[in-house]
C-alpha positions as CSV (number, residue, x, y, z in Angstrom):
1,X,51.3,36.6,26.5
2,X,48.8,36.2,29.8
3,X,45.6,35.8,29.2
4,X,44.8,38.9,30.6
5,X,47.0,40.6,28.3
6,X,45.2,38.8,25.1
7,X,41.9,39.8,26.6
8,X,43.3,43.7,26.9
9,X,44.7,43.5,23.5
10,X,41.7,41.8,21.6
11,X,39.1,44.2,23.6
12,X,41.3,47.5,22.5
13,X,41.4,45.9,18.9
14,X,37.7,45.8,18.7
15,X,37.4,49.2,20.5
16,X,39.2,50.5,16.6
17,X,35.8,48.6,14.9
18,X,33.6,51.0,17.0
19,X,35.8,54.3,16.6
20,X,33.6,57.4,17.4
21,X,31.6,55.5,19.8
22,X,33.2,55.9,22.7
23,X,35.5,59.0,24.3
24,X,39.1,58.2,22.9
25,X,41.6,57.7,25.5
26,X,45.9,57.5,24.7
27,X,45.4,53.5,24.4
28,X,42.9,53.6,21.6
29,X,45.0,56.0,19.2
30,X,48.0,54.6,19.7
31,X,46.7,51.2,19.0
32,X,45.5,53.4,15.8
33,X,49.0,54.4,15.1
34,X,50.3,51.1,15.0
35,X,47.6,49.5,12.5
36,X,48.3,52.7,10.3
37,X,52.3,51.2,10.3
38,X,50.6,47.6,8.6
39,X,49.0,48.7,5.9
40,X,51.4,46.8,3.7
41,X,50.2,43.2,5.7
42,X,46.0,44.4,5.9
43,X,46.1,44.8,2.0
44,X,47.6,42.0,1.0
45,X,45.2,40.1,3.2
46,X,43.0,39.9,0.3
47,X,45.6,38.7,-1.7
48,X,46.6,35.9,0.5
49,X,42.6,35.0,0.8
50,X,42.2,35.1,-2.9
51,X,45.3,32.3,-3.6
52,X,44.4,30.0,-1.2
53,X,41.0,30.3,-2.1
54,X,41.2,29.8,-5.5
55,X,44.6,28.7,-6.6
56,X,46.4,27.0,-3.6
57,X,48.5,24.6,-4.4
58,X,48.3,25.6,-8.4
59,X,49.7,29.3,-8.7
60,X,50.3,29.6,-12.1
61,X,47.9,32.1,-12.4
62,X,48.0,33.8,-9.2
63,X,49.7,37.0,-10.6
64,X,46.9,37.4,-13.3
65,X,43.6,37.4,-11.2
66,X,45.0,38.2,-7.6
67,X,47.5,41.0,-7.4
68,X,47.1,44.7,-6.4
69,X,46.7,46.2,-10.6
70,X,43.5,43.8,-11.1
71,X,42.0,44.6,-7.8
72,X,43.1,47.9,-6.6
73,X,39.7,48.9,-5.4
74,X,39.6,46.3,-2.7
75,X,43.3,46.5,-1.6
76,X,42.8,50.7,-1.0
77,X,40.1,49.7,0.9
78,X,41.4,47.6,3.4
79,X,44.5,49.6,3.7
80,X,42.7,53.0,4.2
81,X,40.9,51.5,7.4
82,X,43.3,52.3,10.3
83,X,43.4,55.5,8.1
84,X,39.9,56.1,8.5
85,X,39.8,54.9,12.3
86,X,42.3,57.1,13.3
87,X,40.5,60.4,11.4
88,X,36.6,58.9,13.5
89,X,38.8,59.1,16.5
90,X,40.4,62.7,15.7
91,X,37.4,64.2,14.8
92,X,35.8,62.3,18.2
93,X,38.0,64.1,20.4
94,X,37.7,67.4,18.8
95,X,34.1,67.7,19.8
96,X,34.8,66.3,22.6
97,X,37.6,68.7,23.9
98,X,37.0,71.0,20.8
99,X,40.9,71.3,20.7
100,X,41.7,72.3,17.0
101,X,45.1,70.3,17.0
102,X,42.5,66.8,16.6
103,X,41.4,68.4,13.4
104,X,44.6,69.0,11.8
105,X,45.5,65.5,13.1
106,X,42.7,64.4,11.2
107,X,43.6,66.4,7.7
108,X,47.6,64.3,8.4
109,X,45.6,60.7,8.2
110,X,43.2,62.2,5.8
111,X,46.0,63.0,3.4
112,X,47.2,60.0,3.7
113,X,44.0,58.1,2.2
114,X,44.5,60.6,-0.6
115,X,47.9,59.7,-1.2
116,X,46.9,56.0,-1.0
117,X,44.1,56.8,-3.6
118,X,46.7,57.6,-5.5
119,X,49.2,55.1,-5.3
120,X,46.8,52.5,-5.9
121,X,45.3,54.0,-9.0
122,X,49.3,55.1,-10.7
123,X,49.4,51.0,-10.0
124,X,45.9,50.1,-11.5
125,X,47.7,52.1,-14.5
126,X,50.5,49.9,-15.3
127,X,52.7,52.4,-12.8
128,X,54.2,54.9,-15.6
129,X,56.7,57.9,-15.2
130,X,54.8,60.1,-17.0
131,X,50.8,61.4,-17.3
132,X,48.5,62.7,-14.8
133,X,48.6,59.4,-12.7
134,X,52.1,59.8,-12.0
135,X,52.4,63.3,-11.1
136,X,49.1,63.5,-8.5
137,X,51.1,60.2,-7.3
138,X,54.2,62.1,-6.2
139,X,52.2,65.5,-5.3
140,X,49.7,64.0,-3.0
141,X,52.5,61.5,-1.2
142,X,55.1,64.4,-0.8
143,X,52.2,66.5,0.6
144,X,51.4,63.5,2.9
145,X,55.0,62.8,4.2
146,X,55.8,66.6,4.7
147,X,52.5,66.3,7.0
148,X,53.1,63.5,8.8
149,X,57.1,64.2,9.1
150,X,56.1,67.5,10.5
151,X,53.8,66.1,13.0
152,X,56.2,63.3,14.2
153,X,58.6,65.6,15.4
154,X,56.9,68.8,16.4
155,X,53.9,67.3,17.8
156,X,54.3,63.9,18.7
157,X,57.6,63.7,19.8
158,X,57.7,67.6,20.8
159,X,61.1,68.9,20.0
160,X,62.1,71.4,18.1
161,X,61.9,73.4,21.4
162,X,63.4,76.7,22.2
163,X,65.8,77.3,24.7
164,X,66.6,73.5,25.1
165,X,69.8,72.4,26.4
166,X,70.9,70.2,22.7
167,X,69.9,71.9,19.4
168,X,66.3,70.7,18.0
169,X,65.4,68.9,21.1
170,X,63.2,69.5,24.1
171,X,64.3,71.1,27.6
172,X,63.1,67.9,29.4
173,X,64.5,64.4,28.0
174,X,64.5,61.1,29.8
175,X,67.2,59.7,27.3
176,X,69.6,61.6,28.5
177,X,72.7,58.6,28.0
178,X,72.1,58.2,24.2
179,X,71.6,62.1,22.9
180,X,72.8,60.6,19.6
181,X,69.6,58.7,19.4
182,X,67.4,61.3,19.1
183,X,69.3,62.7,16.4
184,X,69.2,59.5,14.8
185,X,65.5,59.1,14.7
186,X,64.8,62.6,13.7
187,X,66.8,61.6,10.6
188,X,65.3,58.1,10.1
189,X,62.2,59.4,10.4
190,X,62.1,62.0,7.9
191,X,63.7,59.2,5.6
192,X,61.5,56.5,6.0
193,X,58.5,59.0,5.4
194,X,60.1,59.3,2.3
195,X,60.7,55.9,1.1
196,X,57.5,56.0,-1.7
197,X,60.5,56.9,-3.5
198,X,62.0,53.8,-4.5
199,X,59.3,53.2,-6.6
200,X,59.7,55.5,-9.2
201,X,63.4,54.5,-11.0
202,X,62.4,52.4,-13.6
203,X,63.7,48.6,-13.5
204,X,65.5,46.9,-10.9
205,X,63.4,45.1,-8.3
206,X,59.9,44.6,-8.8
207,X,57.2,46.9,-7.4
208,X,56.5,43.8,-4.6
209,X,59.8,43.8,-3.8
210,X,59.7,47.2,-3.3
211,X,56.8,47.2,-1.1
212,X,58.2,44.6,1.2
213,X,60.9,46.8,2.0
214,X,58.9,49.9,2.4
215,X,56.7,47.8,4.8
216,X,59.6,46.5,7.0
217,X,61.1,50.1,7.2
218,X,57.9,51.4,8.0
219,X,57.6,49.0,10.8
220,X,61.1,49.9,12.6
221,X,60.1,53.4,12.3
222,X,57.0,52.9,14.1
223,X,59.0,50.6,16.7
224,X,61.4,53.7,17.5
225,X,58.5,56.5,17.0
226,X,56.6,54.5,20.0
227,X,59.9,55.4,21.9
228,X,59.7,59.2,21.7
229,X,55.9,59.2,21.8
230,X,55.4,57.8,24.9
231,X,58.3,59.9,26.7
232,X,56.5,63.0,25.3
233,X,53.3,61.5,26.6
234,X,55.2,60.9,30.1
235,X,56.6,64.3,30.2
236,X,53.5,65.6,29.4
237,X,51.5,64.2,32.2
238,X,54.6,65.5,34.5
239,X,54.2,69.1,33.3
240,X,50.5,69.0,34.2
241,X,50.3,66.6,37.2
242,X,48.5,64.0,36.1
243,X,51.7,61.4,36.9
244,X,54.0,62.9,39.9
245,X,54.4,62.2,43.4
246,X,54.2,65.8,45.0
247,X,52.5,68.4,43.4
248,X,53.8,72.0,44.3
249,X,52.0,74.5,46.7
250,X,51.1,77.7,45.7
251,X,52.3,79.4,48.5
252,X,56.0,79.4,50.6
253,X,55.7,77.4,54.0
254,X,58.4,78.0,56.5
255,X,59.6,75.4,59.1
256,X,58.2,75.5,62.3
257,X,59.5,73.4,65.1
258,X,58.1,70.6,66.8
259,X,56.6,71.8,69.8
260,X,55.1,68.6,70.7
261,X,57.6,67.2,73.1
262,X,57.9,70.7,74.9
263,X,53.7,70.6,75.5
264,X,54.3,67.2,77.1
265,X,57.2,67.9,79.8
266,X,54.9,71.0,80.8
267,X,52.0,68.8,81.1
268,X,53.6,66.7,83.0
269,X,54.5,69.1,85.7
């Protein structure tokens, strides 16, 4: 990477710190999007910092002072940040634009600190299949993945369009050599939204296992949602001219010829 590109990257990184501050633009929300997809690795910062802090090289006790149960407050926390940036920055733009859509984005990321809450406490509860922990567990993280599932596709993606030319896409498309791909991702999408649900069954690989996985699904999924959000984004500025090369008159003009040539041989007589 130039050092021009660091520079651009570390300045859009801080912009997230000072969310709310300043008019948000495509670049600062989708830089957003992508820290809501490492959640998993910003959590799990503190538990890095608390084993070589305290117990680097000697973990024999890591798992008894340092992980996610003991310390659930601080992990939520940090993981509810790009959560939290992304919601400043919705609520930003809506009184900015006062578009209503950047408040019902802002009830999708809001939901999803909810359903964090919630996670992180069934854990701090020794993660049972039964009681009142469990059950707002799975309420609030459906409720959250219907929300965010619906918005992938309808909003940020836009299909689901009528009249298009393939069923449950758009009119316009860009990829039109690999159809099969859109498909794909709409299925992989709603899947991956879903994947809270390998930790309920009882046994088998550990809840860190687990969350590993989760975390590296959640990261492909964000690699192809960046795919079909930015060729909505593209297609968007198209329909209202703000990326084209000619932009239609309003009125029919005919062809006239090129008297030019005609003027000068009378002229010159």
């Amino acid at each position: 990477m130039s050092r021009s590109s660091r520079w651009w990257t570390i300045k859009n990184l801080a912009k997230l710190f000072l969310s709310g501050a300043f008019p948000v633009d495509f670049t600062s929300f989708w830089f957003g999007d992508q820290m809501c997809s490492l959640t998993f690795t910003l959590e799990n910062l503190y538990f890095f910092s608390c084993v070589y802090a305290n117990y680097f090289p000697r973990i024999s006790e890591v798992w008894t002072t340092c992980p996610t149960s003991r310390n659930w407050g601080i992990h939520y926390f940090i993981a509810t940040l790009p959560y939290l940036t992304r919601l400043v920055q919705c609520v930003r733009r809506y009184r900015d634009t006062r578009f209503l859509g950047n408040l019902l984005n802002a009830g999708k990321y809001g939901s999803g600190m909810v359903s964090l809450l919630c996670y992180h406490y069934w854990i701090y509860a020794g993660t049972p299949r039964q009681g009142s922990s469990f059950v707002f567990f799975c309420f609030t993280e459906s409720l959250s993945s219907l929300y965010s599932c619906g918005w992938d596709l309808i909003v940020d993606w836009s299909l689901f369009k009528r009249h298009a030319h393939y069923p449950l896409l758009r009119p316009d498309l860009i990829y039109t050599s690999q159809i099969a791909s859109y498909y794909f991702a709409i299925m992989t999408n709603i899947l991956v939204r879903f994947i809270w649900v390998i930790y309920i069954p009882p046994g088998g690989l550990s809840l860190v296992v687990r969350s590993a996985i989760a975390a590296l699904l959640e990261l492909l999924r964000r690699v192809q949602w960046n795919f079909y959000r930015l060729e909505s984004e593209h297609l968007g500025n198209m329909d209202q001219y703000r990326v084209t090369r000619e932009v239609p008159l309003p009125y029919t003009v005919e062809y006239l010829p090129d008297l030019s040539d005609d003027d000068d041989d009378d002229g010159g007589m």
